[in-house]
Residue frames relative to the residue before (quaternion, step in Angstrom):
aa qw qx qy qz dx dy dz
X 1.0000 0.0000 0.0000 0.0000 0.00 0.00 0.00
X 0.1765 -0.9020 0.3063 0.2480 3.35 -0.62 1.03
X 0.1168 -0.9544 0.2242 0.1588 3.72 -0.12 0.65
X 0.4359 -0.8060 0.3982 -0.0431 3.07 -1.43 1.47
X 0.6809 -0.5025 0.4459 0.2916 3.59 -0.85 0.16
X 0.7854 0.0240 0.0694 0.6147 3.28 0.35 -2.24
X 0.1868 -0.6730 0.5641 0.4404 3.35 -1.32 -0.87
X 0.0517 0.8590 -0.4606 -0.2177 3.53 -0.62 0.35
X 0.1638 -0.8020 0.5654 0.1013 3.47 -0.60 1.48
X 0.1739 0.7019 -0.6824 -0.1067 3.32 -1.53 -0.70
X 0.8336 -0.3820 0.2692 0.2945 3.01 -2.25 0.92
X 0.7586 -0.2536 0.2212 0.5579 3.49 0.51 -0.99
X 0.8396 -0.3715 0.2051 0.3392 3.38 -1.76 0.62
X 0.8430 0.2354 -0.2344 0.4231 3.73 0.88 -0.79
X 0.2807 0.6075 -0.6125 0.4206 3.07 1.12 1.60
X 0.6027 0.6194 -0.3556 0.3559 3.73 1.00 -0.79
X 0.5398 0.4615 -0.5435 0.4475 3.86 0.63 0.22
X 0.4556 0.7503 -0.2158 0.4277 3.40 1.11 -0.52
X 0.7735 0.4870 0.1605 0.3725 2.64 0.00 -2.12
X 0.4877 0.5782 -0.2727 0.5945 3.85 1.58 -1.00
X 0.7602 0.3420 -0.3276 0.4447 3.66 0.19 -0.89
X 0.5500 0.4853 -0.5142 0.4444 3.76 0.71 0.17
X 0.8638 0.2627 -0.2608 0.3418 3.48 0.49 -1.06
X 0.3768 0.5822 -0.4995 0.5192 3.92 1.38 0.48
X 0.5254 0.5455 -0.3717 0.5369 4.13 0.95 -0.08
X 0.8424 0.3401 -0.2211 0.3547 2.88 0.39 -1.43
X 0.5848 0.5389 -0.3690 0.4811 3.65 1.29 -0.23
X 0.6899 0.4579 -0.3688 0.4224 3.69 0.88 -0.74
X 0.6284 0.3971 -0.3758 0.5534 3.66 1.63 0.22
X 0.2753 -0.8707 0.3104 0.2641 3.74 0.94 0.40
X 0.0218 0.7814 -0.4921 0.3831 2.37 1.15 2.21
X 0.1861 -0.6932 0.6228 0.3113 3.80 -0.63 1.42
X 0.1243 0.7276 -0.6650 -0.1135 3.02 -2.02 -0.18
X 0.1998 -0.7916 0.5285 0.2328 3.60 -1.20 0.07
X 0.3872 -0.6504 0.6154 0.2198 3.49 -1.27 1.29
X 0.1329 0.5731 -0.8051 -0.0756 3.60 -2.19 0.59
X 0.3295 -0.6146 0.6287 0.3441 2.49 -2.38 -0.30
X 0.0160 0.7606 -0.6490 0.0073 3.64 -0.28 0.79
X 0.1159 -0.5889 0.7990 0.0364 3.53 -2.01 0.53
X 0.5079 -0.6728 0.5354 0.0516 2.73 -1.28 2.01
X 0.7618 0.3799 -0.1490 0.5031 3.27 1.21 -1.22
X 0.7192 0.5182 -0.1665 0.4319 4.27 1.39 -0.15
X 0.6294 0.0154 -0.0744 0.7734 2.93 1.73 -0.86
X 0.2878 -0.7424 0.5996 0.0805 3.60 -0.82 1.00
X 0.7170 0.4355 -0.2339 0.4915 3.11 0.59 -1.45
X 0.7880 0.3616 -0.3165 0.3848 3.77 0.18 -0.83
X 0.2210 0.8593 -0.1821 0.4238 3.18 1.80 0.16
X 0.6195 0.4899 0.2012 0.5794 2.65 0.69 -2.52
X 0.9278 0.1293 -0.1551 0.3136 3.31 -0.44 -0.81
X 0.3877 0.6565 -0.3989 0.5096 3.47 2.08 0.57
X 0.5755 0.4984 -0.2748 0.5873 3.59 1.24 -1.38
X 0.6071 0.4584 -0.4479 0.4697 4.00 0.11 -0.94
X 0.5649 0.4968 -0.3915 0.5299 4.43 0.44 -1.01
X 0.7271 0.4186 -0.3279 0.4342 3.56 -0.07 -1.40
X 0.7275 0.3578 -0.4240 0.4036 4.11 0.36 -0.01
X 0.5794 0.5527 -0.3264 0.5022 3.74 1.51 -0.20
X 0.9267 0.1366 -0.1550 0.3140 3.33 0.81 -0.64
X 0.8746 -0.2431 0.1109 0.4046 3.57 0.62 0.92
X 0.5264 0.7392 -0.3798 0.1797 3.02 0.89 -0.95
X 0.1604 -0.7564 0.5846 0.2456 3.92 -0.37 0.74
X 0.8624 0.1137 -0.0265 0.4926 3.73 0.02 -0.46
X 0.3399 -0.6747 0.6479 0.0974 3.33 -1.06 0.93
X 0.2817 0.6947 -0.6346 -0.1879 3.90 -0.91 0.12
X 0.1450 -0.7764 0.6114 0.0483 3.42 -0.89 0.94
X 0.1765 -0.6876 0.6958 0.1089 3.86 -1.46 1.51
X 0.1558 -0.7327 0.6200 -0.2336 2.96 -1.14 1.07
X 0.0578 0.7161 -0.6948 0.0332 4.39 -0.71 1.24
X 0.6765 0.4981 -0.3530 0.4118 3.06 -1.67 -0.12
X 0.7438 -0.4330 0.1204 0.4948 3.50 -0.81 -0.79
X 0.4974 -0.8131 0.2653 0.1453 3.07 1.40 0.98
X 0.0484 0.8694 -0.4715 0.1400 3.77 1.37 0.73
X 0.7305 0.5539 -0.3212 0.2372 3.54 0.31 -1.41
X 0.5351 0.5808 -0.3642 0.4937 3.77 1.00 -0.44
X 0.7872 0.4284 -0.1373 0.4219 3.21 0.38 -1.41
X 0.6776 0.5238 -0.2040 0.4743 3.89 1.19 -0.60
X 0.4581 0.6438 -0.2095 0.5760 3.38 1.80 -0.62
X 0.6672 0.4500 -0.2340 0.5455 3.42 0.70 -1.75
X 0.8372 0.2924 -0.2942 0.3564 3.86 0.43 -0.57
X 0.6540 0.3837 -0.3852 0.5260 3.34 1.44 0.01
X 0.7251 0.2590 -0.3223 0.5507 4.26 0.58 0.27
X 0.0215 0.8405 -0.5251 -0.1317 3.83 0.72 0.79
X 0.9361 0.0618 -0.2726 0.2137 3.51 0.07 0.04
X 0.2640 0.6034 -0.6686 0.3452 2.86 1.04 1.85
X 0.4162 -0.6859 0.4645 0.3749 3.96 -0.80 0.32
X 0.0974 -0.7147 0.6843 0.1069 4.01 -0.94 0.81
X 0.4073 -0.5435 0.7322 0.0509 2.89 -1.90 1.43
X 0.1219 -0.6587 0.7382 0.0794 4.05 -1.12 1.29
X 0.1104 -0.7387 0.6646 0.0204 3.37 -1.50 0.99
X 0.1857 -0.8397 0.4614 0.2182 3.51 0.22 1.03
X 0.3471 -0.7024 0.6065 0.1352 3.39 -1.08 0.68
X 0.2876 -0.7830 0.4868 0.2593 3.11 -0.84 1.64
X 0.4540 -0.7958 0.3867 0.1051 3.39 -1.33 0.98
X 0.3528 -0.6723 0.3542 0.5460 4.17 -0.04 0.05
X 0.5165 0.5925 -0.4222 0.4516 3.86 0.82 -0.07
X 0.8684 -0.0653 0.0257 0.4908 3.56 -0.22 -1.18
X 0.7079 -0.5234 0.3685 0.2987 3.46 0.75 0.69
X 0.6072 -0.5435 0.3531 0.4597 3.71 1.36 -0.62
X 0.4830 0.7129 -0.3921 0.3236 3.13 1.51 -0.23
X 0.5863 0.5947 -0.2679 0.4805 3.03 1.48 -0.80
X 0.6596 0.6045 -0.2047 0.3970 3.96 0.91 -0.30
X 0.4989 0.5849 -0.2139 0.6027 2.54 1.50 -2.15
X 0.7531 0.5029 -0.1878 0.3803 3.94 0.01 -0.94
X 0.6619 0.3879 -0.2329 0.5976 3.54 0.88 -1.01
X 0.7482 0.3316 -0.3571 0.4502 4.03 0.71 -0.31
X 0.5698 0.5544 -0.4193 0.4383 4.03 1.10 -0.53
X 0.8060 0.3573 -0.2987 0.3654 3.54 0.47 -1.43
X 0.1760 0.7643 -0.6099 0.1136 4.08 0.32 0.79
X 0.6142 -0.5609 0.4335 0.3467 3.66 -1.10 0.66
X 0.7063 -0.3573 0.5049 0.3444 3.31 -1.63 0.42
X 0.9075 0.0917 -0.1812 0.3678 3.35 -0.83 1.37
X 0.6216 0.3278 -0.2996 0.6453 3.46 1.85 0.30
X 0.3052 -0.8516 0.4191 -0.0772 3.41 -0.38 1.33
X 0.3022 0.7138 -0.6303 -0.0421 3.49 -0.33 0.36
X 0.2676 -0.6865 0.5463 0.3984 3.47 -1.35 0.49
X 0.0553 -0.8661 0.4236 0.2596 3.27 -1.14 0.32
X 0.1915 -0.8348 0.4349 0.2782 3.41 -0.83 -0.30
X 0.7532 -0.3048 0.1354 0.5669 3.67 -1.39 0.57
X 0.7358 -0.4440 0.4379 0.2641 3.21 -2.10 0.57
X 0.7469 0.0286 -0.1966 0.6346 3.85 -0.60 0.98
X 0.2934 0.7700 -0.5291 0.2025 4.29 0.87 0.16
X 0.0046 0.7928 -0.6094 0.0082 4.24 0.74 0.49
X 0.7805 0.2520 -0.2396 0.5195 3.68 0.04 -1.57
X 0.7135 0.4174 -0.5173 0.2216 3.67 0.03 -0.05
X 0.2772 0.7828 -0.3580 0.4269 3.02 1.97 0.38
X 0.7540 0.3833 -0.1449 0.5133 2.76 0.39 -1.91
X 0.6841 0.4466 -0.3086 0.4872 4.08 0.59 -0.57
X 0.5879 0.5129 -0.3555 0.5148 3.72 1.22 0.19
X 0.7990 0.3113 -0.2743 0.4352 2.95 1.22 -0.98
X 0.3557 0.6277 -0.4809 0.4983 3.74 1.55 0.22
X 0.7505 0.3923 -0.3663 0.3856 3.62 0.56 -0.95
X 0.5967 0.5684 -0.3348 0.4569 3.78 0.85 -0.40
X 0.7376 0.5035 -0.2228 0.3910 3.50 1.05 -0.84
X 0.5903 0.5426 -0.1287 0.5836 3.19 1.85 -0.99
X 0.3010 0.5730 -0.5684 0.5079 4.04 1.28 0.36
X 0.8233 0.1375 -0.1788 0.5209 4.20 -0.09 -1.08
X 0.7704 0.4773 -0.2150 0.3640 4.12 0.63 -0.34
X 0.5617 -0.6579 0.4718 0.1706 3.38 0.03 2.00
X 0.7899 0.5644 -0.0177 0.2391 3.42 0.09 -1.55
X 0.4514 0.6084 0.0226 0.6524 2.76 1.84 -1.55
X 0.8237 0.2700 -0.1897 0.4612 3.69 0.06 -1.58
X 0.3733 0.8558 -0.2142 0.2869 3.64 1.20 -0.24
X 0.6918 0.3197 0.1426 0.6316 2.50 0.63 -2.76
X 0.6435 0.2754 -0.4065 0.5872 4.37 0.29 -0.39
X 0.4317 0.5157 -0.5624 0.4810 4.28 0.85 0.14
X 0.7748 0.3849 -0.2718 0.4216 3.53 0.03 -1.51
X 0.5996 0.7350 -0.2116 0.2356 3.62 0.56 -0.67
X 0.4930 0.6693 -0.0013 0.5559 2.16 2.13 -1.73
X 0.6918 0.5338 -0.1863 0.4493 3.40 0.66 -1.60
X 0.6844 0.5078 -0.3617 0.3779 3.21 0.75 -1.45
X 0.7648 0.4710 -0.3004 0.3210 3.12 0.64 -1.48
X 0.5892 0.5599 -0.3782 0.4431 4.11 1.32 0.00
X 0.5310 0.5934 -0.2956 0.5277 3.09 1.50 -0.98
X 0.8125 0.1003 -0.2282 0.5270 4.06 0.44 -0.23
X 0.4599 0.2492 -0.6185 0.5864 3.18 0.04 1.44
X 0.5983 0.1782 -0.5532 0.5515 4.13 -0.35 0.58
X 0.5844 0.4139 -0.5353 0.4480 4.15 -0.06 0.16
X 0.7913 0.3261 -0.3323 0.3964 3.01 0.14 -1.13
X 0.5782 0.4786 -0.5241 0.4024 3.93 0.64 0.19
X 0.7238 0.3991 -0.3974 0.3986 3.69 0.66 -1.52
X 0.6132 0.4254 -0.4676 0.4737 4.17 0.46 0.03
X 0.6188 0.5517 -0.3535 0.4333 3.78 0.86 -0.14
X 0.4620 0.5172 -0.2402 0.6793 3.40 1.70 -0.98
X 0.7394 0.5512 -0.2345 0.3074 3.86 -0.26 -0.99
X 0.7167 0.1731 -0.1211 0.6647 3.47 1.30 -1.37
X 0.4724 -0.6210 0.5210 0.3460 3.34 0.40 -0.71
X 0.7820 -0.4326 0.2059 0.3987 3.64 -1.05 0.26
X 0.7344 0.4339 -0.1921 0.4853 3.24 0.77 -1.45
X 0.5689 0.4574 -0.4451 0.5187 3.96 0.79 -0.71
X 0.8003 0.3754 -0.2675 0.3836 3.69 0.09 -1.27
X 0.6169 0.4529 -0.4869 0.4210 3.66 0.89 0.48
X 0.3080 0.7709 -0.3726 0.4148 3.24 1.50 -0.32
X 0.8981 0.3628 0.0171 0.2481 2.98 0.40 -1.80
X 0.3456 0.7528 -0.3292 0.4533 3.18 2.46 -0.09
């Protein structure tokens, strides 16, 4: 059995442009993980019997994308209860994702998903660095530096904004 960190699933193949930017995070934190496609509502059973693996082997965090009525987050959460699952709605051509965003927030008292913004992959993958990094020195380190980096360019990008002024530094966008 092989063994991983996260899982990352989703609804169906053209969630995975998406879906790529969670696990390119999750490698620059040498975080393992494995990617599927599974349907909660097409394949049931293999569904099922992917979630049954995920309680045998380790898995600390589940993030599952999901559009439409956006089950998979929320079906995960009731079949691995106490690994935690990150929902990433997928925006949809009907309602934009609103319709996802919705089908993963409103879960029932005592089945959690967290979620995050509509098409939100790497804060996925940076949620789920931050859950994983609670017991993993290493882990808390690298999403530390990350952290830094990401304060460290916003003060560049002001002192060159200060420097040229508005109109030069849009120029340069």
């Amino acid at each position: 059995m092989n063994k991983f960190d996260v899982s990352i699933i989703m609804g169906s193949d053209s969630d995975l442009p998406i879906m790529k930017d969670a696990a390119k995070f999750l490698e620059t934190m040498g975080i393992s993980y494995e990617m599927k496609i599974l349907s909660v509502h097409r394949t049931p059973e293999k569904a099922m019997e992917y979630a049954e693996s995920l309680k045998e082997n380790g898995v600390k965090v589940i993030i599952a994308g999901a559009g439409g009525a956006a089950h998979l987050p929320g079906v995960f959460a009731a079949m691995v209860p106490t690994v935690p699952v990150i929902g990433i709605p997928i925006h949809t051509k009907t309602l934009s994702g609103v319709d996802s965003l919705y089908s993963i927030v409103q879960m029932p008292s005592g089945i959690p998903v967290a979620t995050v913004a509509i098409n939100g992959a790497k804060n996925a993958a940076i949620l789920a660095t931050s859950i994983i990094a609670v017991a993993d020195e290493n882990i808390r380190s690298k999403l530390a530096d990350f952290k830094a980096s990401l304060k460290d360019a916003v003060t560049k990008k002001d002192e060159k904004l200060q420097s040229l002024g508005y109109a030069d530094y849009l120029e340069q966008m």
